[in-house]
N, C-alpha and C positions, 0 to 999 in steps of 0.2 A: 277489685278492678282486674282488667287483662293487660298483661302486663305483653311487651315484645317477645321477650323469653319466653312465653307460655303457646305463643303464636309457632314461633318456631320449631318446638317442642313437637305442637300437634303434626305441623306437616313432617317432620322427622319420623316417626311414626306411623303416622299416614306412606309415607313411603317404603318403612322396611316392614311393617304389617299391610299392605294393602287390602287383607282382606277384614281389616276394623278399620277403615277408613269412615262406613256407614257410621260404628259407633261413636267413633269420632267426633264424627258432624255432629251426632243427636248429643252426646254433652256437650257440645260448646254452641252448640241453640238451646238447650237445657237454659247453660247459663247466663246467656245472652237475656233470654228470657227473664231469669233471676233478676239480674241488672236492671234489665228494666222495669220491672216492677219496684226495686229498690227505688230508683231514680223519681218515678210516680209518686212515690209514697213523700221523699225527701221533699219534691216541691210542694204538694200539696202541705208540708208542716210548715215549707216556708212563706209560702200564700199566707196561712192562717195567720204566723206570727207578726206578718206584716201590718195585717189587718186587727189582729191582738182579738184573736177569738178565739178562746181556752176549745181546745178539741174537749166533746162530750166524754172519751173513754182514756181520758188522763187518770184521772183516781184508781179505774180499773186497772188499766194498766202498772202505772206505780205498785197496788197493792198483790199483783200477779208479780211483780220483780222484784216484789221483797218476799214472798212465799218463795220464790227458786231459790233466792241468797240465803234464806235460810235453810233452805234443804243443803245446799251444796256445804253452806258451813258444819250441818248436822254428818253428811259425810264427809269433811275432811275432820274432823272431832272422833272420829269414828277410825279404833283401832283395825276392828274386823275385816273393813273394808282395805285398810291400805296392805293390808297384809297378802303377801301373795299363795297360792292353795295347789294345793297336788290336785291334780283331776284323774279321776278312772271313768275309763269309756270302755263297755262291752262293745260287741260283737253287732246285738240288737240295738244300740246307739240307747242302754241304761247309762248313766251321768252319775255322777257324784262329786263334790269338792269335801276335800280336809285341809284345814289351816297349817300354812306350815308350820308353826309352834306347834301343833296337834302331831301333826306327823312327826317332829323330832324327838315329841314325847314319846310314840308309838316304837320309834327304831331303840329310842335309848333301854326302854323297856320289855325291849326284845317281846309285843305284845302283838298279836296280828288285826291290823287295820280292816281286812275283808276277809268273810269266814269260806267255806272250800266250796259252798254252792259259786259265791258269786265269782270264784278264780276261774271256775269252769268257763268261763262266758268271759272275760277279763280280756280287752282286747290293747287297751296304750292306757301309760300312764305320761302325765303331761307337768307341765310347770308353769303355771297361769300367772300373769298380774291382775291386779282387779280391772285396769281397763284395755287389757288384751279380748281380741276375737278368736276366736275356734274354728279354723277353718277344714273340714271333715270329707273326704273323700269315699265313696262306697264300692260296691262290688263292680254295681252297673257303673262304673266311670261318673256319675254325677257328684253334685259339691253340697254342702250345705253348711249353716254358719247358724254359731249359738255361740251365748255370751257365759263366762264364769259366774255369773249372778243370776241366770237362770237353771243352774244344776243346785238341787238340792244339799244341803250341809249334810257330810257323813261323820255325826257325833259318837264320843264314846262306845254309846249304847246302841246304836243303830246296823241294821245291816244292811245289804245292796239294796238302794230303792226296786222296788217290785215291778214299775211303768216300765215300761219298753218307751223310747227315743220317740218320735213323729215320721211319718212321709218313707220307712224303710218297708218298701214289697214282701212279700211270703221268702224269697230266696235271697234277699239285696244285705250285703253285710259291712260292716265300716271297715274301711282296709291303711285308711290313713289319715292323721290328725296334727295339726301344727296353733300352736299358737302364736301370735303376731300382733304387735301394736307398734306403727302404723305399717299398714299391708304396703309394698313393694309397689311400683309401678308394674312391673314384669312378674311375676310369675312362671318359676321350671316345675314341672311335673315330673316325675320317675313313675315308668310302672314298675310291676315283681319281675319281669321280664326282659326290662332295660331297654324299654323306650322311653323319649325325653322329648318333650315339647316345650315351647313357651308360648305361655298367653298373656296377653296386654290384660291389666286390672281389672277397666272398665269391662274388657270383653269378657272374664272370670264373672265380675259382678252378673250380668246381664245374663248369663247361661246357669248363676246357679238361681237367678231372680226365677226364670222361665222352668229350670229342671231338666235341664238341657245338659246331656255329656260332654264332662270338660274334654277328654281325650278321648281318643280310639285309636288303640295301638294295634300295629300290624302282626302283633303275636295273639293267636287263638284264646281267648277266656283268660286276656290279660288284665291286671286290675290295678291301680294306682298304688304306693306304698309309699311314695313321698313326695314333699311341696317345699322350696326355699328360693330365696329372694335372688330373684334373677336381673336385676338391675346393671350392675357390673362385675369382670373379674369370671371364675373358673368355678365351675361344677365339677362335685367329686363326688360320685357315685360307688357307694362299698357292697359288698355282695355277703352271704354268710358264710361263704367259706374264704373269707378274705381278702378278697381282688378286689382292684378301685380298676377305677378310670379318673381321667382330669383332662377337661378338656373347656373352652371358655365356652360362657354364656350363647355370645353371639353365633357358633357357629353353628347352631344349632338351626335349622331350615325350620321354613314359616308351617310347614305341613307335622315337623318331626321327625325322629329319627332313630337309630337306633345306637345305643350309647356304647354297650362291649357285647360281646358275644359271650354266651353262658352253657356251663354246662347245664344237660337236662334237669339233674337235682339241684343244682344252684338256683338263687335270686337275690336279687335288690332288697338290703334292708333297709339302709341308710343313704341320705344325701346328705352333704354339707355344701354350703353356697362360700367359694375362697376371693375374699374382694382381694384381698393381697395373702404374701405368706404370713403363715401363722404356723401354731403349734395346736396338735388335736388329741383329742384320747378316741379311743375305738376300743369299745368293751364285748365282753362274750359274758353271754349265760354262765358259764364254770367258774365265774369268777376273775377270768384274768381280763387285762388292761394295758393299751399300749399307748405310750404319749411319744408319737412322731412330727418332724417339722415337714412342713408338705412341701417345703424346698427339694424335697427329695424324693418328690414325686414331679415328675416333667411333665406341662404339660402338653396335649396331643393339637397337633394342627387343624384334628376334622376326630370327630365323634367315630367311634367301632373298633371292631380289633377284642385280641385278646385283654383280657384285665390283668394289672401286674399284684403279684401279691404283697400285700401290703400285714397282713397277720397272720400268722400260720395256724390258723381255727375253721373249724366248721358250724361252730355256733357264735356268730356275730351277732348283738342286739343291735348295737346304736354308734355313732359318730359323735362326737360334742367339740367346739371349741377348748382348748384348755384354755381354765383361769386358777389363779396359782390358789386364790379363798373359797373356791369351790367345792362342791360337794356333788359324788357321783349318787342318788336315791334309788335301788334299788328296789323292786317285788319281788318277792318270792312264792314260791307255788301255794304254800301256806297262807299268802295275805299278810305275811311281815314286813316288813321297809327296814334296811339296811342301810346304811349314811357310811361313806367313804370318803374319805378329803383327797383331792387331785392330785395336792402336794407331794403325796405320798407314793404317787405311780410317776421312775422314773423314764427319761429322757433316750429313749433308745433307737440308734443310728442305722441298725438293719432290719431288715425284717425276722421276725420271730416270733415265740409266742407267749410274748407279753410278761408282765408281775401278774404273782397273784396277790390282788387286794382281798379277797375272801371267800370261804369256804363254804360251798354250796352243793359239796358231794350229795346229802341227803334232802335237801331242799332249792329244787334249783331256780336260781332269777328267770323271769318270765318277760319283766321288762325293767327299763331303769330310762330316767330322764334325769338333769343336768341342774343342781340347785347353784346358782351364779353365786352368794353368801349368805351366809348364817350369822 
């Protein structure tokens, strides 16, 4: 049903995007449509029952609803599935998942997961549940979405799958990947450059449906590098040589913006979406790690400006929420995975340059993503 709230909603919406207003309409005649087809069907069963005339395609039906129930019970029975997987995505959009029992095995045994051909090409490692989406951002600014159940399993004995990804041009390269269950209403984009957009869901859905460029940013052969839930609350954007920005969702204009000003070698590695204060880690390649309260970062009234330093590094990987059972998983250049618990990187009140959790002088982390528990 449509509820009042959901009326309101659209024209809210409708107002501060007016330029999805069009898509607007088309899902809520989409689902009007739905309804009433709904509505057609329910009388027509209730005519029938009145009149006590078995519909011809009961048995089918029935025996169609017990082949689902049984698949869904075949996977909720089913370890493999509930278990959540490391993903490695190339460059060319090559895929893999390892289980995460597999991977804890791989760190513990200091054995390497991905041998030196497929590092070369080795573009994000990711932290999937089994009913999270992949949402994938490319060179040309377009989107694309694949599911953890369609990458292939990287077992013991295996190495990079050999396919190349679907739909990426001779020169078109993956530049950012997020996974998400369920996707945001809003949607912020970051490019490498530090512009910032938001787009309304449906309107995301609809341009990556077409292949259409989510953004186009006002900096020269700029490309996307990250995607987080822009719903409520403050965007924090991190660079690799350790400058944020924080500035709220909303104040970001319908066309886009530009978030901090950057030097020429600097860029955007990380976003984190701040619905309230919390406590974060921001990691670097060398191994060190800083766990700051973002209370102590202010934030700004309107997007731009310099960035304040927030790590005293020039190789930034990534942002994560801290959680105290956590575990940071690194890569390394080798195709090893490293497991580091959160607990263990303390609480530090000014800027600096971080704990070292570990030693990567001869093999250094390439990437690292965020296992919530073990």
């Amino acid at each position: 049903m449509i509820r009042t709230d959901d009326v309101k909603w659209w024209v809210l919406e409708a107002k501060k995007h007016p330029e999805s207003a069009p898509t607007i309409i088309e899902e809520l005649a989409k689902r009007l449509a739905e309804l009433d087809a709904e509505n057609e069907r329910l009388r027509d069963e209730l005519v029938r029952s009145q009149h006590r005339v078995p519909a011809a395609t009961d048995t089918a039906e029935v025996d169609d609803l017990r082949s689902k129930v049984a698949t869904l019970q075949t996977l909720l029975n089913s370890e493999t599935t509930a278990e959540p997987a490391a993903i490695f995505l190339s460059d060319r959009l090559q895929a893999a998942r390892l289980p995460l029992s597999l991977a804890q095995q791989f760190a513990y045994e200091e054995r390497p997961a991905l041998n030196q051909q497929a590092m070369f090409s080795l573009r994000f490692l990711l932290l999937a549940q089994p009913q999270d989406e992949l949402l994938l951002f490319t060179s040309h600014g377009r989107g694309l979405k694949l599911l953890p159940s369609d990458m292939p399993l990287l077992a013991e004995s295996d190495d990079w799958p050999a396919a190349e990804g679907p739909e990426l041009s001779g020169d078109e390269r993956l530049t950012a990947a997020v996974a998400v269950s369920p996707p945001p209403r809003f949607w912020t984009v970051v490019t490498r450059r530090g512009y910032a957009r938001q787009l309304l869901r449906i309107d995301l859905d609809r341009r990556v449906e077409k292949g259409d460029p989510l953004i186009e940013s006002s900096f020269r052969r700029d490309v996307p590098v990250a995607a987080v839930n822009g719903d409520q609350g403050d965007l924090l954007a991190l660079t690799r040589w350790g400058k944020g920005v924080r500035f709220a969702h909303r104040a970001i204009p319908g066309q886009g913006t530009v978030a901090l000003k950057l030097e020429p070698d600097d860029a955007v590695v990380a976003a984190l979406s701040l619905p309230s204060e919390m406590e974060i880690l921001i990691v670097t390649a060398a191994g060190y790690a800083a766990r700051r309260d973002t209370s102590q970062f202010e934030a700004r009234v309107r997007p731009g400006g310099e960035g304040k330093t927030l790590l005293q590094a020039f190789d930034v990987l990534g942002a994560f929420p801290y959680e105290s059972e956590a575990h940071l998983l690194y890569l390394t250049y080798s195709g090893k995975l490293v497991l580091v618990p959160a607990a263990d990187i303390p609480l530090q009140q000014r800027s600096g340059k971080g704990t070292q959790v570990h030693t990567f002088d001869r093999d250094p982390a390439v990437a690292v993503t965020l296992v919530p528990e073990l």
